[in-house]
N, C-alpha and C positions, 0 to 999 in steps of 0.2 A: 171584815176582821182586820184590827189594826196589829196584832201582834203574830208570829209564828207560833203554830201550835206545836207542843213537844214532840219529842220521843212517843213513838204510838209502840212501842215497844224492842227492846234491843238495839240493835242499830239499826232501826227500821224509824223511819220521822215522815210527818206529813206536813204538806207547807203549801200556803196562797200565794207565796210568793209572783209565778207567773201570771198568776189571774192577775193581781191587783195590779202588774205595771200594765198588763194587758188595757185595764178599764181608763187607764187615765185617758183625758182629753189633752191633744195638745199644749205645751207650756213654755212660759219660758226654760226649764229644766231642760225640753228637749231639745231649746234653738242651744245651750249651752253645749250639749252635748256633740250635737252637729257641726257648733265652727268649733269648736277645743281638736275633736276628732276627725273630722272630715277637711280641715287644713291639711290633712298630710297628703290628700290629692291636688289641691292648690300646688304645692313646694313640688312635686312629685313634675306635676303639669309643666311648673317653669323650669324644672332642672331640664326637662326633656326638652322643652322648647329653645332653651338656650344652647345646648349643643347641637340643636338642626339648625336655630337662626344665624349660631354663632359659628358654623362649620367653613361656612367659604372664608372667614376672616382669621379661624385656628388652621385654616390649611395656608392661608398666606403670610400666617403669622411669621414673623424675621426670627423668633426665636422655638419654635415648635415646627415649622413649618409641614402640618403634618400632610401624608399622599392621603386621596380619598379612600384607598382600602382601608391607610392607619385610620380613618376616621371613624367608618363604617369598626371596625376591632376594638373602637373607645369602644360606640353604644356598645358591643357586645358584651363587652367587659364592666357596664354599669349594667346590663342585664344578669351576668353570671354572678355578681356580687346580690344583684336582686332577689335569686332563685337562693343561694346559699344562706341569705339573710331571714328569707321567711322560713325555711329551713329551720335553720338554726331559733329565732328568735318564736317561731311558733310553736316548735314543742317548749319552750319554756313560758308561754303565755299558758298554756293548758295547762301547767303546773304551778307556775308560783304565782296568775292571777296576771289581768288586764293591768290594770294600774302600772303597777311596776313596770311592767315593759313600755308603756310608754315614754317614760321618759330617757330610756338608755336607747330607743330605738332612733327617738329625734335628738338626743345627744352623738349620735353616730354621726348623722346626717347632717347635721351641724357642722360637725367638724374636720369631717371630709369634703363636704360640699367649700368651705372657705382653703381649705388646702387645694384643692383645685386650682385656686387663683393665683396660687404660686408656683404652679407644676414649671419642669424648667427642660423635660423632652418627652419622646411617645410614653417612656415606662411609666413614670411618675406618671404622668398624665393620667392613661390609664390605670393604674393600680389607684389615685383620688377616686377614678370614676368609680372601680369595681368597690370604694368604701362605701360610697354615696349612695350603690343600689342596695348594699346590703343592709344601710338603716332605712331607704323606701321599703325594701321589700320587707324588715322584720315590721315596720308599720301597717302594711296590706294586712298581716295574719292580726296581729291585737288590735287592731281599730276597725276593719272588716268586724269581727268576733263580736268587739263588744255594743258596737253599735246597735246590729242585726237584736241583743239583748236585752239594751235598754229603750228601744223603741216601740211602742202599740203596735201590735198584729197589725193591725188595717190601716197601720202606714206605713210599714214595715219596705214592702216594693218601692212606692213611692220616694220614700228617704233614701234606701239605699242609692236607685239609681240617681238620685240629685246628686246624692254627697261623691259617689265615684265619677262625678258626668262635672264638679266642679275640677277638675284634672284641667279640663279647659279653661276653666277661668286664671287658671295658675297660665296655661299654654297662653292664654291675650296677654297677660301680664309678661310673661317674657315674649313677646312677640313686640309688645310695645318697646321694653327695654331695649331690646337691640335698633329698634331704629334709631335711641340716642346713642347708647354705646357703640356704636357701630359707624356714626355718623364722624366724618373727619373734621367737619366744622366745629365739632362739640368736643370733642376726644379723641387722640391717639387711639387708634382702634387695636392697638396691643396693648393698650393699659385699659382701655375699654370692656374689651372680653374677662380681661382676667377679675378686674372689678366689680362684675355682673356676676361671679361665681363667689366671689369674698360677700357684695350685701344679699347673697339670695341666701346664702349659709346664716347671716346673724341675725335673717329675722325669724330663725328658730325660737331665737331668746324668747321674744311675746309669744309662741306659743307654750312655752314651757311656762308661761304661769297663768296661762289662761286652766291650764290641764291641771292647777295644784288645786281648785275646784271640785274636780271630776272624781266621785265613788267609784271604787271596785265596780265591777257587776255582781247584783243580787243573783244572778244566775249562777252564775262561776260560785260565787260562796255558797251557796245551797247544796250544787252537785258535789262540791267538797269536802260537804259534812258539818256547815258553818252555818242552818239557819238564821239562828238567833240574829248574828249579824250580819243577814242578809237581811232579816224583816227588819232590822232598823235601821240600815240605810232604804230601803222602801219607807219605813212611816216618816220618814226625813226626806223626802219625794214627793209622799202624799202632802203631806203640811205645806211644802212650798206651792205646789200645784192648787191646792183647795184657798190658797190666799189669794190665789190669780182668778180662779174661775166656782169658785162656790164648792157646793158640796160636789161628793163624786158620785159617780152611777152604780151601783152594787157588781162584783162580778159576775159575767157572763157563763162563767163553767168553774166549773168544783177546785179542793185540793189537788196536790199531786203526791203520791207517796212514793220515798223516794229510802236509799240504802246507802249509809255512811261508806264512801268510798273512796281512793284516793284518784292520782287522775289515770286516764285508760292509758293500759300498756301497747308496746309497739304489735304484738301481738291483736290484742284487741283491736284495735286502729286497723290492722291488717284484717281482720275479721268482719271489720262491719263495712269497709269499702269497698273489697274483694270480693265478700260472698254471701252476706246479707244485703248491701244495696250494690251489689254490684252493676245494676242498668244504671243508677245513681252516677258511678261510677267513669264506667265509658260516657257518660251525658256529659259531667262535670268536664274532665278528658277532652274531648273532643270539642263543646265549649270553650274553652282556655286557651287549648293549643291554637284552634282557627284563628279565632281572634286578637293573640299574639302577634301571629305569624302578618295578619293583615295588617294594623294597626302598626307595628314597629319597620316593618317594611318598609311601608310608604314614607311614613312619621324622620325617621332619623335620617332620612336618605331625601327627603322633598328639597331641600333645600343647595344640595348638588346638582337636581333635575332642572329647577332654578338658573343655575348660574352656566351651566354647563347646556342645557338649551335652550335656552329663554333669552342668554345672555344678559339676565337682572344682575346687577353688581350686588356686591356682600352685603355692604348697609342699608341696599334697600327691600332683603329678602322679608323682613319682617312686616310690612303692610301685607306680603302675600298669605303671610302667616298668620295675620292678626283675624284677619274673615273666615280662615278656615276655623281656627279656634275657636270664634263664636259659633258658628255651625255646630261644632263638636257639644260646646256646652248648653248650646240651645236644644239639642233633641234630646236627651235625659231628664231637661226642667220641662220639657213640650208633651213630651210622651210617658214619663213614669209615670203618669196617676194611672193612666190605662193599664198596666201592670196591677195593679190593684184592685180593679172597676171589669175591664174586657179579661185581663186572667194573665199567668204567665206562658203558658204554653200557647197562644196564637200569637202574642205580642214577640218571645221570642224567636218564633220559628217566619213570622212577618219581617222582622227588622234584621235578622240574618240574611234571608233570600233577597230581599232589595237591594240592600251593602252588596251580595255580590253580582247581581244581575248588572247593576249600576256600573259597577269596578271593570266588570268584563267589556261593557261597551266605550268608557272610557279607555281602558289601555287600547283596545282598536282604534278611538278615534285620533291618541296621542301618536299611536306607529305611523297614521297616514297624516301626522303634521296638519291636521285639522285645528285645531287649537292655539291659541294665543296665550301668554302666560297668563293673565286672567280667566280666559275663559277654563283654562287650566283647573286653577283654583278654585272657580266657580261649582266645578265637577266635582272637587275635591269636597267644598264644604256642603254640596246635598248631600252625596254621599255619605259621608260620616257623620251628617245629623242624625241619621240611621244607623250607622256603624258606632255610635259614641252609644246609644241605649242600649245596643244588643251585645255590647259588652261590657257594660254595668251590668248587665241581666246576668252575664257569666259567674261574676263575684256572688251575685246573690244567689244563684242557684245555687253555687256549690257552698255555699253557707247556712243554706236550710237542706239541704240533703243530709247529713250527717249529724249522731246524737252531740250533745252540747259539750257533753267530755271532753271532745277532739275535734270540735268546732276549728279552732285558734291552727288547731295542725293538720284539718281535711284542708282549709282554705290556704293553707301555708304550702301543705303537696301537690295542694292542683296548679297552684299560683306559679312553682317553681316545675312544676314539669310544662305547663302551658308555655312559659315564659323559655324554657329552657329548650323546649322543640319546635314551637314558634318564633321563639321573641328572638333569641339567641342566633338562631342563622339567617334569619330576614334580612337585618341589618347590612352583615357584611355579605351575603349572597347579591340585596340591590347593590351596594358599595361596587362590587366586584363588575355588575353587569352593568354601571352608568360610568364605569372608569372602559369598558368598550367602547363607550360612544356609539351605541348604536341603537337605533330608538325599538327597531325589532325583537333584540334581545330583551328588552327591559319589559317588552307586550309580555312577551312570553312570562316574566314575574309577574306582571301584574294578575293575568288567566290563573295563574297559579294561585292566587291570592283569591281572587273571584269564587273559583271551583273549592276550594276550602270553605269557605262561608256556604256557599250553597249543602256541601256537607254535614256542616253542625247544623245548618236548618232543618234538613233531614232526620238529623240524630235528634232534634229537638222533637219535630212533629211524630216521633215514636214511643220516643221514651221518655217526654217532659211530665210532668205532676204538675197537679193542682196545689197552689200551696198560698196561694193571697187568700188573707184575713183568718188564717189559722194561725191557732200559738205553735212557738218553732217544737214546742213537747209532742204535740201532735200530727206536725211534719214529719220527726224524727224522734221517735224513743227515746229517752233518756236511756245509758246504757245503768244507770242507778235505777230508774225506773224497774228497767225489764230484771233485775238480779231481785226487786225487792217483793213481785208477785210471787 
């Protein structure tokens, strides 16, 4: 069917809409979608990377000169603007639509990340960072959302974890930068730093018109009460896609009838997280938080660990950085097919337990000074080849767990509590314990980090779903759906 079928009576309409994007075969349409959108992990990867590469050189800086707690209180403070951003910018992607919010959420990010480059003590400094996480994070909720909607069920797993696992690619990318900005032969390394935050901010610009391409989601306009033009951006899909690869396959499974509505209230949202899916719920929860809490730990604070017992100098943290990053972005392109093919609940509850098995024998091997700053690293980057899928896997779980209504603001809530009870005291908790100088205390984070991962594995192997190669309607109910039987 190329068109949306009407009003099947009152405000009740029935619509192919998910079938059809369901059926397509891969296309250029959907590599379009993937870099326009999945960029925002890229910028995301390097902002982070560059305030861990760039930390021994902002702590020596002659004009910022900041202590490692202040350090450790930036990243907090680009995480607390992260948590308030998807916050904020996720209930209004559920309401006024994907589209629009992209461009105001990398207009944020844009122009806090180049204010960065002129911070001029700790406040400023931080208060750029806490802008910088607030257009990351309002990007996690509308590009998470819309992705998850315009990509085929049966590669659904697959893409997400790619697109969240290119974070790393963004992390080499500022891994590399700092070894030139950082380098004294090349650059003042106080106009270095500050320079490395001014071009990662403007090359927002190309993605702002890569995006002036990019439709609304058919999905979002459907649940909204917007067939019509939701089937015509679909037969505007179809037609590019049938020019690339021929005809297309019939769909798999029927209409959907669905109930002219506007978007779900806070109540409702309260409703179906709480007490209809509530094991959903504690999953999502407990996914997010762990994997914060590990990931921003180690991640914003490696780089003090570095310099502080390795004795590697500032300029040359970034080789140590640049292998881990590959690690990171190699087990999401290595492993997501399996997410889609072996399932998500062994792949999840596999790639959690490892990360922490792994993590716990490292922080023992690093107390007893076993370790060499490479061999270090080396630990670091198995580690988190496994650690980088099993929190991709986080994003997608809690982005098919929840009906489509409040997609943009279940991934926005979990994003910001995860972040906000892991990500949030990680940072400056390590901060705190590697400004001890004392490799025991720091074991003691890292256990801590280990037994959390092992946690959500748990939580997973209980209460994970099946949900590779079903459409996200039949994951999770439309709450139009359930009003309109």
């Amino acid at each position: 069917m190329r068109d949306v079928p009407g009003p099947t009576g009152g405000d009740r309409f029935e619509t192919d809409v998910p079938a059809r994007l369901d059926r397509l075969p891969w296309a250029g349409f959907h590599w379009r979608v993937v870099i326009a959108l999945g960029i925002t992990w890229v910028l995301d990867g390097l902002e982070v990377t560059l305030v861990g590469s760039l930390a021994g050189a902002i702590h020596q800086s002659p004009s910022l000169a900041l202590t490692e707690t202040q350090i450790g209180l930036t990243a907090s403070a680009y995480l607390i603007g992260a948590v308030f951003g998807a916050l904020g910018f996720g209930w209004l992607a559920d309401r006024i639509g994907r589209r629009r919010l992209f461009f105001v959420t990398l207009g944020v990010y844009m122009v806090s990340s180049i204010a960065t480059g002129f911070a001029w003590d700790f406040w400023s400094f931080a208060f750029f960072r806490l802008l910088t996480g607030a257009g990351i994070g309002g990007e996690y909720a509308a590009v998470n959302s819309a992705i998850q909607e315009l990509i085929p069920a049966r590669y659904r797993g697959t893409t997400d974890l790619c697109v969240n696992g290119t974070f790393w690619g963004g992390a080499a990318i500022g891994a590399a930068a700092a070894l030139v900005v950082l380098d004294p032969a090349i650059v003042d390394p106080e106009i270095g730093w500050r320079g490395a935050f001014v071009v990662g901010g403007a090359l927002s610009v190309v993605v702002l018109l890569l995006r002036r391409h990019l439709p609304e989601s058919p999905r979002w306009l459907m649940l909204h009460g917007k067939p019509e033009e939701a089937g015509q951006i679909v037969g505007a899909i179809e037609r590019d896609v049938t020019e690339a690869k021929g005809p297309l396959p019939p769909p798999s499974y029927g209409n959907v009838v669905l109930h002219r509505r506007g978007a779900a209230s806070i109540a409702e949202v309260w409703h179906a997280m709480f007490d209809t899916h509530r094991e959903r719920a504690v999953l999502g929860l407990t996914l997010m938080s762990c994997q914060a809490f590990f990931y921003n730990a180690v991640f914003f604070t490696y780089a003090l660990v570095l310099t502080k017992f390795y004795a590697i100098p500032a300029h040359h943290v970034g080789w140590f950085m640049l292998p881990f990053a590959l690690g990171n972005l190699m087990g999401p392109l290595t492993l997501g097919r399996f997410f889609d093919t072996i399932g998500r609940k062994p792949m999840i509850t596999g790639t959690y337990a490892l990360s922490g098995i792994l993590m716990a024998a490292t922080g023992a091997a690093f107390a007893a000074g076993w370790l060499s700053a490479w061999e270090q690293t080396l630990a670091w980057t198995v580690i988190f080849f496994f650690a980088s899928a099993a929190a991709s896997a986080a994003y997608l779980t809690v982005g098919e767990s929840f009906p489509l209504e409040m997609r943009a603001m279940a991934i926005a809530l979990f994003y910001a509590i995860g972040t906000g009870v892991g990500g949030v005291i990680g940072p400056t908790l390590f901060g705190w314990l590697i400004s001890s100088g004392a490799r025991t205390d720091i074991m003691w984070g890292y256990f801590g980090a280990a037994l959390l991962m092992l946690l959500a594995a748990f939580t997973e192997w209980r209460l994970g779903f099946a949900a590779e190669g079903k459409p996200l309607e039949e994951v999770s109910t439309p709450l139009s759906a359930a009003r309109a039987r």
